[in-house]
N, C-alpha and C positions, 0 to 999 in steps of 0.2 A: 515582524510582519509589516508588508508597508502597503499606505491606500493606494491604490492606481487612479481617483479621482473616477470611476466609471462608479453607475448607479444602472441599475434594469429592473426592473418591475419583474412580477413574479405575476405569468399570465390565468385564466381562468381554469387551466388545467395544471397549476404549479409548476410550469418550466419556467428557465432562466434560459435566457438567449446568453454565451460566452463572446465577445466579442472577436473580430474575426483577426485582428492584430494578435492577440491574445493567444486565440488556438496559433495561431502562424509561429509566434515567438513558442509555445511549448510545444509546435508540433503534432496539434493532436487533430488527426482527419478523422472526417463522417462515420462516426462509429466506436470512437474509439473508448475503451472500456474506463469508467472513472471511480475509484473510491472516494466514499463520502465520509466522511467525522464527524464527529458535534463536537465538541467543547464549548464548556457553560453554555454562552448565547451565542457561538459562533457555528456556523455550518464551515466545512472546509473540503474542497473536491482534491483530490489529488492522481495525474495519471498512474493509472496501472500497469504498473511493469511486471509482467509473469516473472522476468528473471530473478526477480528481489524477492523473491517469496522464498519461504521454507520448504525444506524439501519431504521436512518429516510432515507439518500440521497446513501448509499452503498458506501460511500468514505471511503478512507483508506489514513488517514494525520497523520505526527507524533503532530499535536496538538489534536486529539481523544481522548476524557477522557469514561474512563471504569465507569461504571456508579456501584450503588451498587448490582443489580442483574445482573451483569458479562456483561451487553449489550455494545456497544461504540455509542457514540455521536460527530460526528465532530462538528467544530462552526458552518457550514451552516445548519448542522439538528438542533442544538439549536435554531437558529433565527428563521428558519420556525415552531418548535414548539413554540417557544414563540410570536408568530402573530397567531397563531392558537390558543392559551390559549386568548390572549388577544382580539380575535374577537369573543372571547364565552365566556364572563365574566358572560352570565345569569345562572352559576350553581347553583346560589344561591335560 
């Protein structure tokens, strides 16, 4: 992670103004939906891409594997599909 040297004050009602180079370089317009993080003392925004989510639990991890018809799978939707396969093994 690297500092961009910008500093913002955190106003009377806890917003953070993103600078506007900033949204311009990620793209992100009036509205656009953001997940938040903590780690230890760190807050981390990161834009939300609907498409990266899982298809089974709607989670958005960077361990999600893109599956071959373009959908994502986190690990918690794999396990619940694979107890769902395995509690219906009479396809045969």
């Amino acid at each position: 992670m690297r500092s961009l040297g910008i500093v913002r004050k955190v106003d009377h009602l806890g917003r953070i103004v993103i600078p506007k180079e900033l949204r311009n370089t990620l793209k992100l317009d009036k509205g656009a939906p953001m997940e938040i993080f903590v780690d230890d003392d760190m807050i981390i925004l990161r834009k939300y891409v609907v498409d990266e989510a899982c298809i089974v639990t709607g989670e958005i991890t960077p361990q999600n594997k893109r599956l071959a018809n373009g959908m994502f799978l986190s690990p918690k939707g794999a396990e619940i599909l694979k107890k769902e396969i395995d509690s219906n093994k009479t396809w045969e």
